[in-house]
C-alpha positions as CSV (number, residue, x, y, z in Angstrom):
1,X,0.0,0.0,0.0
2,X,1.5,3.1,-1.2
3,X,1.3,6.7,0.1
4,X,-0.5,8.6,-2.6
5,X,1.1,11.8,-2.9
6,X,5.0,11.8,-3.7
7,X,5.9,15.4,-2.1
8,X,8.0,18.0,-3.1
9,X,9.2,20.7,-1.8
10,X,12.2,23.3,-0.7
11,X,14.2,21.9,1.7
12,X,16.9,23.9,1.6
13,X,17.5,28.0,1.4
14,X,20.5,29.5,2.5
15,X,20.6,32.1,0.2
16,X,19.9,29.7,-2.5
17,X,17.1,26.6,-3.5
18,X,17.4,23.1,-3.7
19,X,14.4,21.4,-4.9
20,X,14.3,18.2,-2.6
21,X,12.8,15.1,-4.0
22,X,10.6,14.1,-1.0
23,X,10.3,10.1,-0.4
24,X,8.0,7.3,-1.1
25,X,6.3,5.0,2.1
26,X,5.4,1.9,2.2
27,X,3.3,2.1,5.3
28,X,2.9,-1.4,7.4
29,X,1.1,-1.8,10.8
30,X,2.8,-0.7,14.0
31,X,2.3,-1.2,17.3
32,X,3.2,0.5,20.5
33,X,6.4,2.3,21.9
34,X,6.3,0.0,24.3
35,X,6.6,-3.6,22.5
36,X,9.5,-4.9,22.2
37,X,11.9,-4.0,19.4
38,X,11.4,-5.6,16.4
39,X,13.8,-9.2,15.3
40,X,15.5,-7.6,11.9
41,X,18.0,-9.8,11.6
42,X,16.3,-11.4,8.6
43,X,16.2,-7.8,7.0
44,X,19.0,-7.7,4.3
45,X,20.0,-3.5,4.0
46,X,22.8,-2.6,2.2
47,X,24.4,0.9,3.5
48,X,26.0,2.9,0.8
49,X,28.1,5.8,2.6
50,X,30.1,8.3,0.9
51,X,32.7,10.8,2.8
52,X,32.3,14.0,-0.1
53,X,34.0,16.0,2.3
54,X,37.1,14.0,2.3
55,X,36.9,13.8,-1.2
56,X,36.7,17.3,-2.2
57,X,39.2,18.1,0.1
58,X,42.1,15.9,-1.1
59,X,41.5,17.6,-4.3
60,X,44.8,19.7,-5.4
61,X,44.8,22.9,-5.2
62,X,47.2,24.0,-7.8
63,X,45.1,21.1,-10.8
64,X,41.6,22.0,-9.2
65,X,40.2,21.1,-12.8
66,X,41.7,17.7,-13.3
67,X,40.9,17.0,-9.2
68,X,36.7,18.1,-10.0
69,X,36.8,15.6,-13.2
70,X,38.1,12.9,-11.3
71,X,35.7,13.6,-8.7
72,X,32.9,13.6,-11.0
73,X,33.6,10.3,-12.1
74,X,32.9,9.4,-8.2
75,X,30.0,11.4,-8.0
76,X,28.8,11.4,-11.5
77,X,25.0,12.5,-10.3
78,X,26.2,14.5,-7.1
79,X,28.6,16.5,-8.1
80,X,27.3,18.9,-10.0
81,X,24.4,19.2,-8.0
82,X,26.5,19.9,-5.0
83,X,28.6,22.5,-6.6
84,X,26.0,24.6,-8.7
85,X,22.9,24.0,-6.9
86,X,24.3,23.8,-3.1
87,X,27.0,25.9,-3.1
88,X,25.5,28.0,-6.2
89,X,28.8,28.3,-7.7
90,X,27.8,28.6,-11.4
91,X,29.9,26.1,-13.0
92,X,27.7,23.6,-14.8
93,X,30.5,20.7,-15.7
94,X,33.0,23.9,-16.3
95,X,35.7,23.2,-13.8
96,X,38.3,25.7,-15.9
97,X,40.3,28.2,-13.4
98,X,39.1,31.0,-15.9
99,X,35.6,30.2,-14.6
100,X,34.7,33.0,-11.9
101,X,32.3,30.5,-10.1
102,X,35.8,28.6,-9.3
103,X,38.0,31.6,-9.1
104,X,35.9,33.5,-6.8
105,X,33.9,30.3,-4.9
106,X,35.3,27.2,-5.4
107,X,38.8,27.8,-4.8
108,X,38.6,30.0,-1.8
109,X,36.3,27.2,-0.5
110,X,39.2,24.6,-0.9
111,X,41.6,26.9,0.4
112,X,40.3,29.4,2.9
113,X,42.1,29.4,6.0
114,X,38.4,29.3,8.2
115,X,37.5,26.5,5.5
116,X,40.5,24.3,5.8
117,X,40.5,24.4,9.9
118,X,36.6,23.5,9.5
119,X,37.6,20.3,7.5
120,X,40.0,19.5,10.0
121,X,37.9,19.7,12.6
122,X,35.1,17.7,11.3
123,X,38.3,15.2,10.2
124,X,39.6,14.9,13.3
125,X,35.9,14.3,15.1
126,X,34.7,12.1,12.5
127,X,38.1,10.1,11.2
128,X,35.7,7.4,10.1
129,X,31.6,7.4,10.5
130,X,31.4,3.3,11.5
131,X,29.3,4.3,14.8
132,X,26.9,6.7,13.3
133,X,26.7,3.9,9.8
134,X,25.9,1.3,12.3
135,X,23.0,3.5,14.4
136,X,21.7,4.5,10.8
137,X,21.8,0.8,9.4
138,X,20.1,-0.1,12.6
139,X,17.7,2.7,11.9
140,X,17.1,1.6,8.1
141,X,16.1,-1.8,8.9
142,X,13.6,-1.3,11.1
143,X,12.2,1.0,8.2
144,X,12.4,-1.9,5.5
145,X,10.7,-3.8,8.7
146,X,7.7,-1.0,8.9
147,X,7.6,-0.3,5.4
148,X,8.9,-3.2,3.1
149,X,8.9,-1.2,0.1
150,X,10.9,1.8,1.2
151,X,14.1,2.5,-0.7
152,X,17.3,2.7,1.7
153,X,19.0,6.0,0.1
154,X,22.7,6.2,-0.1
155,X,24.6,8.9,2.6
156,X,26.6,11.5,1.8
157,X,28.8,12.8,4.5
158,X,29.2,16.7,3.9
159,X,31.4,20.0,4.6
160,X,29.0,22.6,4.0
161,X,30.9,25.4,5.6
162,X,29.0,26.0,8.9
163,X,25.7,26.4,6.5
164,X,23.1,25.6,9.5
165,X,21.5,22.6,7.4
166,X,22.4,19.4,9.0
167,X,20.8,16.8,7.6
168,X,18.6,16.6,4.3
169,X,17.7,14.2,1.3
170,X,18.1,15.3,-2.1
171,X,16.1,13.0,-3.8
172,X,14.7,9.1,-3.2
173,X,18.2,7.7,-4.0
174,X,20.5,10.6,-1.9
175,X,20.0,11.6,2.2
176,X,22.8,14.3,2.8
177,X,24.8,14.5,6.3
178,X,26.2,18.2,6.7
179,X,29.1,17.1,9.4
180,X,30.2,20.7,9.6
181,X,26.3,21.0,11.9
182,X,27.7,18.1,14.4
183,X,30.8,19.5,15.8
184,X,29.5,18.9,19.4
185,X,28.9,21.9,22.3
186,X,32.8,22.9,22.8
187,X,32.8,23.9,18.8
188,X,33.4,27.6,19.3
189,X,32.0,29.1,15.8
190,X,28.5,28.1,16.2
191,X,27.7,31.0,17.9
192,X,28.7,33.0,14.5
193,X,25.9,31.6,12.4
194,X,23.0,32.0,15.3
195,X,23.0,28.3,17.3
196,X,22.1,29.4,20.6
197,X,22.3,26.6,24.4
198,X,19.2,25.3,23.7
199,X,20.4,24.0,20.6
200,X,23.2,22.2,21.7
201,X,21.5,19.1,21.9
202,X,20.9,19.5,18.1
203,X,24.6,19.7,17.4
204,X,26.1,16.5,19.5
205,X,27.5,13.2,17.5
206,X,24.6,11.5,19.0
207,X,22.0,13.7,17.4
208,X,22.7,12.5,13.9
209,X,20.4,9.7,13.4
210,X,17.5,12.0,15.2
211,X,18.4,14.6,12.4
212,X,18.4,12.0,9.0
213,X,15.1,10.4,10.3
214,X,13.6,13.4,11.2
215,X,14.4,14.7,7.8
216,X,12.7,11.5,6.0
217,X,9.6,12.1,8.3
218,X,9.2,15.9,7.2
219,X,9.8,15.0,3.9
220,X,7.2,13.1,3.9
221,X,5.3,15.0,6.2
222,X,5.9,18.5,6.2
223,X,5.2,20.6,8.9
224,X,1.2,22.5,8.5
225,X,1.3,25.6,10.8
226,X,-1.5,27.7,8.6
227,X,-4.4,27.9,10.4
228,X,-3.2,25.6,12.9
229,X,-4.4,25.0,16.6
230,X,-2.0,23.9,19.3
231,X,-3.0,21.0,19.1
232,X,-3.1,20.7,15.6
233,X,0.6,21.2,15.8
234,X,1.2,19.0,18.8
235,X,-0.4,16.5,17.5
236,X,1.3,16.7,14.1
237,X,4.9,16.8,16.2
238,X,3.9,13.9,18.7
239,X,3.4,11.6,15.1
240,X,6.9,12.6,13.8
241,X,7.9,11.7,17.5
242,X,6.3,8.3,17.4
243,X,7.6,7.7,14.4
244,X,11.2,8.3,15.7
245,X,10.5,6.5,18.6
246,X,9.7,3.4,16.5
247,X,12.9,3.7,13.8
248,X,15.3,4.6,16.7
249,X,13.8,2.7,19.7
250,X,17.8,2.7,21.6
251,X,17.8,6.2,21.6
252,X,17.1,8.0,25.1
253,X,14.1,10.4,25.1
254,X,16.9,13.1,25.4
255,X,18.5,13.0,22.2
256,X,14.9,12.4,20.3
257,X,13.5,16.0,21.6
258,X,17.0,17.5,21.6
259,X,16.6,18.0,24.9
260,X,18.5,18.2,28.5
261,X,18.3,15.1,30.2
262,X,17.0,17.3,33.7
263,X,13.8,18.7,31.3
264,X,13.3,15.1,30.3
265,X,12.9,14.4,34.0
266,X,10.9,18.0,34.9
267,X,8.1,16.8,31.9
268,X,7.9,13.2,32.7
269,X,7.5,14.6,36.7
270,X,5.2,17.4,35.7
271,X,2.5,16.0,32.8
272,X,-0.1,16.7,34.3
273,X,1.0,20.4,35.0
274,X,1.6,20.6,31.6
275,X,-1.5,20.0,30.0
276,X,-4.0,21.8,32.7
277,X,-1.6,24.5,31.7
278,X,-2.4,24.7,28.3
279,X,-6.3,23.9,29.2
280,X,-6.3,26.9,31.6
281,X,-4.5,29.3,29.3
282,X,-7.5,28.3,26.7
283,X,-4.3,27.1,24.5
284,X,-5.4,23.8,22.9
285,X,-7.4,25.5,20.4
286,X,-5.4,29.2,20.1
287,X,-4.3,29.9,16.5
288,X,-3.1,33.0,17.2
289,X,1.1,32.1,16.1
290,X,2.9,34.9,18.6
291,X,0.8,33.0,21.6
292,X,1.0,29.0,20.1
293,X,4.2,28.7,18.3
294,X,7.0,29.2,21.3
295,X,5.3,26.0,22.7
296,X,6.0,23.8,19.9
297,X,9.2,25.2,18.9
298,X,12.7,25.0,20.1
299,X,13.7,27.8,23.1
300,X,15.5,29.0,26.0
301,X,12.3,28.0,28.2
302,X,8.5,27.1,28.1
303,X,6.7,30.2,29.0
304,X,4.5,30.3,32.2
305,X,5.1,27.0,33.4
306,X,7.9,28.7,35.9
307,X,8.2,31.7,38.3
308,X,9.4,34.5,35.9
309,X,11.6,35.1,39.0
310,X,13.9,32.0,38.4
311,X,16.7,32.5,37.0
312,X,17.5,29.0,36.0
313,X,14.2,27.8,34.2
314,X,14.1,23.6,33.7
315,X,11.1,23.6,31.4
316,X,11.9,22.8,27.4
317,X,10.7,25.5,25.3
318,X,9.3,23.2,22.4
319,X,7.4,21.3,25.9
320,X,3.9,20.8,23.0
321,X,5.9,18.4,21.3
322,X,6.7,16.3,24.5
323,X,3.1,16.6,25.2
324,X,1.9,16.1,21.3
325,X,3.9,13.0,21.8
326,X,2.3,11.5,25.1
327,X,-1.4,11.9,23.4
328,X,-0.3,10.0,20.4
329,X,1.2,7.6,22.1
330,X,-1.9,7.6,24.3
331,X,-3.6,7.1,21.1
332,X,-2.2,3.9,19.9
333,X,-2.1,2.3,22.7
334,X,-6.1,3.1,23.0
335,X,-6.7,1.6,19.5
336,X,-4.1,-1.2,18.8
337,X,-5.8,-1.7,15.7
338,X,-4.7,1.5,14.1
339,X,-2.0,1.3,11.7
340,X,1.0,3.5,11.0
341,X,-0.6,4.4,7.9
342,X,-3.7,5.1,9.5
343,X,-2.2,7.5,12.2
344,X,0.0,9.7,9.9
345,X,-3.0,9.6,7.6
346,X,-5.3,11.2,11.2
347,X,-5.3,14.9,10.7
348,X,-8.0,15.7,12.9
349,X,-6.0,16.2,16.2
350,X,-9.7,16.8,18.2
351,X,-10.6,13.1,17.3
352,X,-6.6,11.7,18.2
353,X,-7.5,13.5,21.6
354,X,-10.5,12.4,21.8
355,X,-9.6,8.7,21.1
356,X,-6.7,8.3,23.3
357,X,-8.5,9.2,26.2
358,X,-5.5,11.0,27.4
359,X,-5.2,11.3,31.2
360,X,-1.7,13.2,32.2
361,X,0.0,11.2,35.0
């Protein structure tokens, strides 16, 4: 049973588009985050990884021509794509020095002092990716498990140059790794390009599967704010949760919101709080963006669930999805029948609350 609609979108806009292929699911029954994980062992997934960033790198400076035709006969249906519609450099198969897109882009990429130290950084951090290939063939399986038919796309391991995309496919056949975004807390220059504390979480080793299987979801999925009630948009952030929760079931709840492990611990302590918040604040149903959207968004803090006089506040700022989560989860485990399909295919949040009979511990 296929997904109807193949869709496509923009994923990615710094200053320049990329149309991104979105992919194709299979969907399959699922059960509960709770079950036990699934036997894969049968499941045959063969992981094709690809370091680009070494690549390009090793490339000679002083015969940058002969080193981006050799290179294209690695990449034959990447590099291009990286160079003119990534990196926007203008070349189009033209790798001659005379070309300004390599005079005045390429080369100072290759060469640039900041540039070079940030490859050997990322180099020295990730000297090989076996751990996070292993997490994502892990990962993959349990996809092919859920949904036979999906088609395991090949990883490209990228220096992007600090461009704030971390993780993002390309098409059905390509999923793109930014390395340059997973430089861990001490990294000093991600303070330059606007990561703030909160993000941290988003830029630790551990964080890349969370990132590549978030980016399938959305691809999928994409995220509906227009006209959109909080719970709307919990609800549509609990799915991509349960989701997660299902392809990466190893991973700790902290590392799947991208939060602290100490606001794991104040949500899971304070759920009920948290929802009689939102139901006395007439929230649930608020569409109003400026009052909504700081609760199911990443931020210092969740506002009003702690004296304004603490300086030190515990609460995640993106607490709706946390809570979107619970009531889906609440949901399925209500009506064991329901499919995977069935839930992503759910878009009236009212009847998922409704169904789940949702009572906050």
């Amino acid at each position: 049973m296929f997904l109807e609609d193949i869709k496509r979108r923009t994923f990615l806009d710094f200053g320049r588009n990329a149309l991104i292929g979105c992919l194709v699911f299979v969907l399959a029954g699922c059960g509960n985050p709770s079950e036990n994980i699934p036997d894969t062992s049968a499941i045959e997934v063969k992981l094709d990884t690809r370091r680009f960033d070494k690549d390009l790198y090793a490339i000679d400076s002083n015969n940058i021509e002969a080193g981006l035709r050799s290179l294209a006969e690695q990449y034959p249906n990447f590099l291009n794509y990286f160079l003119d519609t990534v990196m926007a450099y203008g070349l189009y198969g033209n790798f001659s020095d005379t070309v300004p897109g390599i005079r005045d882009g390429f080369r100072p990429f290759l060469t640039y002092k900041d540039f070079v130290e940030l490859e050997a950084e990322i180099q020295k951090k990730y000297p090989d990716t076996k751990s996070e290939n292993e997490q994502l063939l892990r990962g993959f399986k349990l996809m092919k498990y859920y949904f036979p038919d999906y088609k395991v796309p090949r990883i490209i391991y990228l220096n992007m140059g600090l461009s704030n995309w971390a993780s993002f496919p390309i098409d059905s056949n390509t999923l793109c790794i930014g390395l340059d975004m997973f430089l861990g807390d001490e990294f000093p220059h991600y303070d330059v390009i606007g990561v703030h504390d909160y993000m941290k979480p988003h830029i630790r080793r551990s964080f890349i599967p969370v990132s590549v299987f978030g980016a399938i979801y959305s691809g999928a999925f994409p995220f509906v704010t227009e006209e959109a009630t909080l719970l709307d948009l919990m609800v549509q952030k609990g799915k991509e949760q349960y989701f997660l929760h299902k392809i990466l079931p190893e991973v700790p709840d902290s590392v799947l919101f991208g939060f602290r492990q100490n606001q794991v611990e104040w949500c899971n302590n304070n759920e009920a709080l948290i929802y009689n918040f939102f139901i006395a604040q007439n929230l649930l149903y608020n569409k109003s963006a400026k009052d909504i959207m700081p609760y199911i968004t990443d931020g210092p803090f969740a506002r009003g669930l702690e004296p304004v006089s603490k300086p030190d506040k515990t609460t995640p700022g993106n607490i709706g999805t946390w809570l979107g989560y619970k009531i889906v989860a609440a949901y399925m485990q209500q009506n064991p029948k329901v499919t995977l399909k069935e839930l992503l295919r759910e878009t009236d949040a009212p009847t998922i609350l409704r169904k789940a009979k949702y009572k906050p511990r």
